[in-house]
N, C-alpha and C positions, 0 to 999 in steps of 0.2 A: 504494500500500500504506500501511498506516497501523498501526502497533503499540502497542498500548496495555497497557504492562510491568504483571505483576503489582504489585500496591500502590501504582501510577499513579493507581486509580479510585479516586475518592469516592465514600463510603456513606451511604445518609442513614436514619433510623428508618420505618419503615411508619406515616402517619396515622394515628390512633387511629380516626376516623371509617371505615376503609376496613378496620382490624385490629383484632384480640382479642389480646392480650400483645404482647412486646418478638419483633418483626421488623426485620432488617436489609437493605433493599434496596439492591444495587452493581449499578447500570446497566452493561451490555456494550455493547451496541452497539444504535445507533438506526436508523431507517429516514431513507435519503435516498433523493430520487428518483432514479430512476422505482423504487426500491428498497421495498419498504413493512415489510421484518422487522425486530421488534426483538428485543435480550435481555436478561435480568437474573438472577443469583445474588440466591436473596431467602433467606436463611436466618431460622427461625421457633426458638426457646425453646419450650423444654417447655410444652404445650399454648396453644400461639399460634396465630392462625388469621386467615384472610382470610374476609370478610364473602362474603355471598353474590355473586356475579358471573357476567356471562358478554361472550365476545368475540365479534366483528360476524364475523373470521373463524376464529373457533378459537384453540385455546392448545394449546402443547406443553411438559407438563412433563419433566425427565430429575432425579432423584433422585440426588443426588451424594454424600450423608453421612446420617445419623439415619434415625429410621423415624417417619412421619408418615400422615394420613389423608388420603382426598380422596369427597368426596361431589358425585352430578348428583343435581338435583332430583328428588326422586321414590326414588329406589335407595338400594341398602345404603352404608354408609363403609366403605370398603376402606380395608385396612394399605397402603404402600407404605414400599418398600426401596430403598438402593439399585443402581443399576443398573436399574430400571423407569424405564419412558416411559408417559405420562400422555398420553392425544390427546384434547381436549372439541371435539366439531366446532361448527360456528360457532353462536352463541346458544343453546348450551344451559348454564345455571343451573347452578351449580358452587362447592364450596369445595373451600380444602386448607389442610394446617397442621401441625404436630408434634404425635406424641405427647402425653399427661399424663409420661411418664417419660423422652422425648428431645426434645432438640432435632433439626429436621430441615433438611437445604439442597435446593432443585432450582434448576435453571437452567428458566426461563420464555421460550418464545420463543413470539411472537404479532404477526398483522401488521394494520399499519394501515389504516382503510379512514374516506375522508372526514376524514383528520384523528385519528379515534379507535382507541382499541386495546381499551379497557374498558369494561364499564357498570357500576358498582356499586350494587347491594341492601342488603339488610335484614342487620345482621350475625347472625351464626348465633349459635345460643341453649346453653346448655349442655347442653339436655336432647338436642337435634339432636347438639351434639358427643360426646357420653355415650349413646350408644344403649345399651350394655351395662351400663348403670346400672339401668333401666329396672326 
């Protein structure tokens, strides 16, 4: 067993290359073998976003606090609350991020395959994050 107390973990800022605004990512737990999941509390500021992306096996988000968006390529940006679960099955193209008026937290679990958990893209543009601007 191994317990990892609240305010134990370090947090570090989300890459500007991989984000849009001020994100906080606090790693949970890693994959060890023959283990392959990992997690993270990524909490986003008021219209902060993650660059386009998709994983080799899928990603599952859970919505812990704020009300945030998440868009697959091609389809509408849906609100998310929380209490929603977020499932993008493996390889399909995806962002998510907060509000322009909240910040938002999910917890991100997604598992590794060959070493990788992510591929990252083009960061998403504001017209994409503003459909209702339009």
């Amino acid at each position: 067993m191994d317990i990892k107390r609240n305010g134990s973990r370090s947090s570090s800022e989300g890459p500007r290359e991989r984000f849009t605004g001020k994100v906080r990512v606090e790693p949970l737990s890693q994959a060890n073998a023959p283990g392959r999941a990992q997690g993270a509390k990524v909490t986003f500021e008021p219209s902060a976003r993650t660059a386009w992306h998709n994983h080799p096996l899928g990603q599952t988000l859970i919505v812990t606090d704020g009300r945030g968006f998440v868009q697959s390529d091609g389809g509408p940006v849906e609100e998310i609350h929380p209490g929603d679960v977020i499932s993008f099955p493996p390889g399909e193209k995806h962002w998510h991020g907060a509000t322009p008026e909240s910040a938002m937290t999910h917890i991100a679990i997604q598992e590794e395959l060959d070493g990788k958990v992510v591929n990252w893209m083009e960061k998403v543009g504001d017209e994409q994050y503003h459909p209702r601007r339009r």
